[in-house]
C-alpha positions in Angstrom: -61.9 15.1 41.0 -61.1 18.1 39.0 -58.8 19.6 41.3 -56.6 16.4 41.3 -56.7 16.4 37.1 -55.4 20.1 37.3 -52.4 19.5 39.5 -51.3 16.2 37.4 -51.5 18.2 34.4 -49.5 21.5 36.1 -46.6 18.7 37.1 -46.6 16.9 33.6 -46.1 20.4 32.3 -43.9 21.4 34.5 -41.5 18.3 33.8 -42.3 18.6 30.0 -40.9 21.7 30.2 -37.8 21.2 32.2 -36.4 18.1 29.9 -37.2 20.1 26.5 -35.7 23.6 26.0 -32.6 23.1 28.3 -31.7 19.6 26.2 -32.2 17.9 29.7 -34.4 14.5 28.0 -31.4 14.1 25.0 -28.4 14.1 28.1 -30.9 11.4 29.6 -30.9 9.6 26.4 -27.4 10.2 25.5 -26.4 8.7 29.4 -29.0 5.4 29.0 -27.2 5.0 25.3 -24.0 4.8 26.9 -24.5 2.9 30.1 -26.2 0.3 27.8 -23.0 0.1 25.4 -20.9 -0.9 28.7 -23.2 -3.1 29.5 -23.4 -4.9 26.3 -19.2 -4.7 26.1 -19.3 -6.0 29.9 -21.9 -8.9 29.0 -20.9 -9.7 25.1 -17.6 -8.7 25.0 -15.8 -6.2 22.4 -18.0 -4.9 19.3 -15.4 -5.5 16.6 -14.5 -9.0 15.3 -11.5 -11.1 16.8 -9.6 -13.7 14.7 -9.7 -17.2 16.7 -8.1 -19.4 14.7 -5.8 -19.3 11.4 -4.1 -22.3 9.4 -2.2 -23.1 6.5 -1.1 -25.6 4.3 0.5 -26.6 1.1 0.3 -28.8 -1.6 2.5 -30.6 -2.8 4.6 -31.1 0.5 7.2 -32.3 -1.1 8.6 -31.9 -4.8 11.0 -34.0 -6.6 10.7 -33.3 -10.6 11.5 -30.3 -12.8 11.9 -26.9 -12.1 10.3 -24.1 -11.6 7.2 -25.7 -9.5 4.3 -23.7 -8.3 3.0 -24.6 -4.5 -0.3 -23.7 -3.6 -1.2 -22.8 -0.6 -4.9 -22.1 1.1 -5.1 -21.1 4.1 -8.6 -20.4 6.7 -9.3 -17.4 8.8 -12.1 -17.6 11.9 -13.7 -14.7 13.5 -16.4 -14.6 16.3 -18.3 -11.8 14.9 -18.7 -9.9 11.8 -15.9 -7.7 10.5 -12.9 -6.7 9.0 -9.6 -8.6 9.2 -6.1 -7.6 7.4 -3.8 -10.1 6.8 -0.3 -10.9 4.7 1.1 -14.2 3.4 5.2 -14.6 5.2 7.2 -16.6 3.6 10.7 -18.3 4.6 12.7 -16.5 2.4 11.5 -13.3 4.2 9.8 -11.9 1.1 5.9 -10.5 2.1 2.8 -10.2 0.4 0.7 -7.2 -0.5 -1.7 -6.8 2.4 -5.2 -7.9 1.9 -8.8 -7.3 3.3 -11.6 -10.0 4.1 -14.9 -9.2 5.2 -17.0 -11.8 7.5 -20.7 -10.9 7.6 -21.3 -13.2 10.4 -18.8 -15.2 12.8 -17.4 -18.1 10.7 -14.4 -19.5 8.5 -13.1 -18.3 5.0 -10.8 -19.3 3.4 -7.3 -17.2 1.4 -5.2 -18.3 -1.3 -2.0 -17.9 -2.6 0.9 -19.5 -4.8 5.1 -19.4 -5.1 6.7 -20.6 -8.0 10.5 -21.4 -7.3 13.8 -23.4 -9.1 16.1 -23.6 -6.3 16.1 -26.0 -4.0 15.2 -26.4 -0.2 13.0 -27.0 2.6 10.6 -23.5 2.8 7.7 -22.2 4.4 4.3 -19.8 4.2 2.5 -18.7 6.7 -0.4 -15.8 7.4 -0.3 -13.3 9.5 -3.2 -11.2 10.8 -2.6 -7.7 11.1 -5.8 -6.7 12.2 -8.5 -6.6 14.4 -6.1 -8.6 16.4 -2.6 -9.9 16.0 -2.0 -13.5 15.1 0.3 -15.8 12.7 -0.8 -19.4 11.5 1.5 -22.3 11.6 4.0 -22.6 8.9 3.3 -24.5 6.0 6.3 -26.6 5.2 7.5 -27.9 1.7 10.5 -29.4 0.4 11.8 -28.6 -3.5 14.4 -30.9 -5.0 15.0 -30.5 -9.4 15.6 -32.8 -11.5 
């Protein structure tokens, strides 16, 4: 019985030594770390946040009455997972908006904001367009101005 205790205890030594002072056990760790990120990118999908859906719309849709008017317009972003999206109001006239940030703890909807105050008269649009994680532009919110 002895004998057999000895030689398990030489080859748990033996292997002891071989993973430690050569870095051998943190390659094995580093490999199982890796092979278990492609397997949760294979099986989940990407890490980051995709935008799935994004609308807009205005109110009023139509305007008749004095002049300047301000439209408001809200808009809602969707992601599957948590993130970080960057998106920018478009507008009709070609004039953009600043760039902005929104941060989703958890997959869901939230919902942006914006306003245009004009005088002149016309059918116009706003949309949003996602910059980032992935590239994407809502519908276009119509409106229709005519002063008084």
């Amino acid at each position: 019985m002895k004998r057999f205790n000895l030689a398990v205890q030489k080859k748990t030594t033996k292997r002891v030594a071989r993973l430690g002072p050569k870095g051998g056990i943190m390659k094995t760790l580093t490999m199982v770390a890796i092979i278990g990120l492609i397997f949760s990118f294979v099986l989940t999908g990407p890490l980051t946040a995709k935008v799935t859906n994004v609308k807009a719309k205005v109110h009023p849709a139509n305007w008749s009455g004095t002049c300047p008017k301000k439209f408001e317009f809200k808009g809602a972003i969707t992601v599957n997972k948590p993130g970080v999206v960057k998106y920018k109001w478009i507008r009709s006239d070609g004039a953009t908006a600043p760039v902005k940030t929104l941060r989703f703890r958890r997959p869901g909807t939230q919902p942006v904001f914006t306003t245009w105050t004009l005088s002149n008269e016309g059918k116009k649009w706003q949309a949003i367009e996602i910059l980032s994680p992935n590239k994407m532009k809502s519908n276009k919110a119509w409106f229709k101005l005519k002063c008084k």
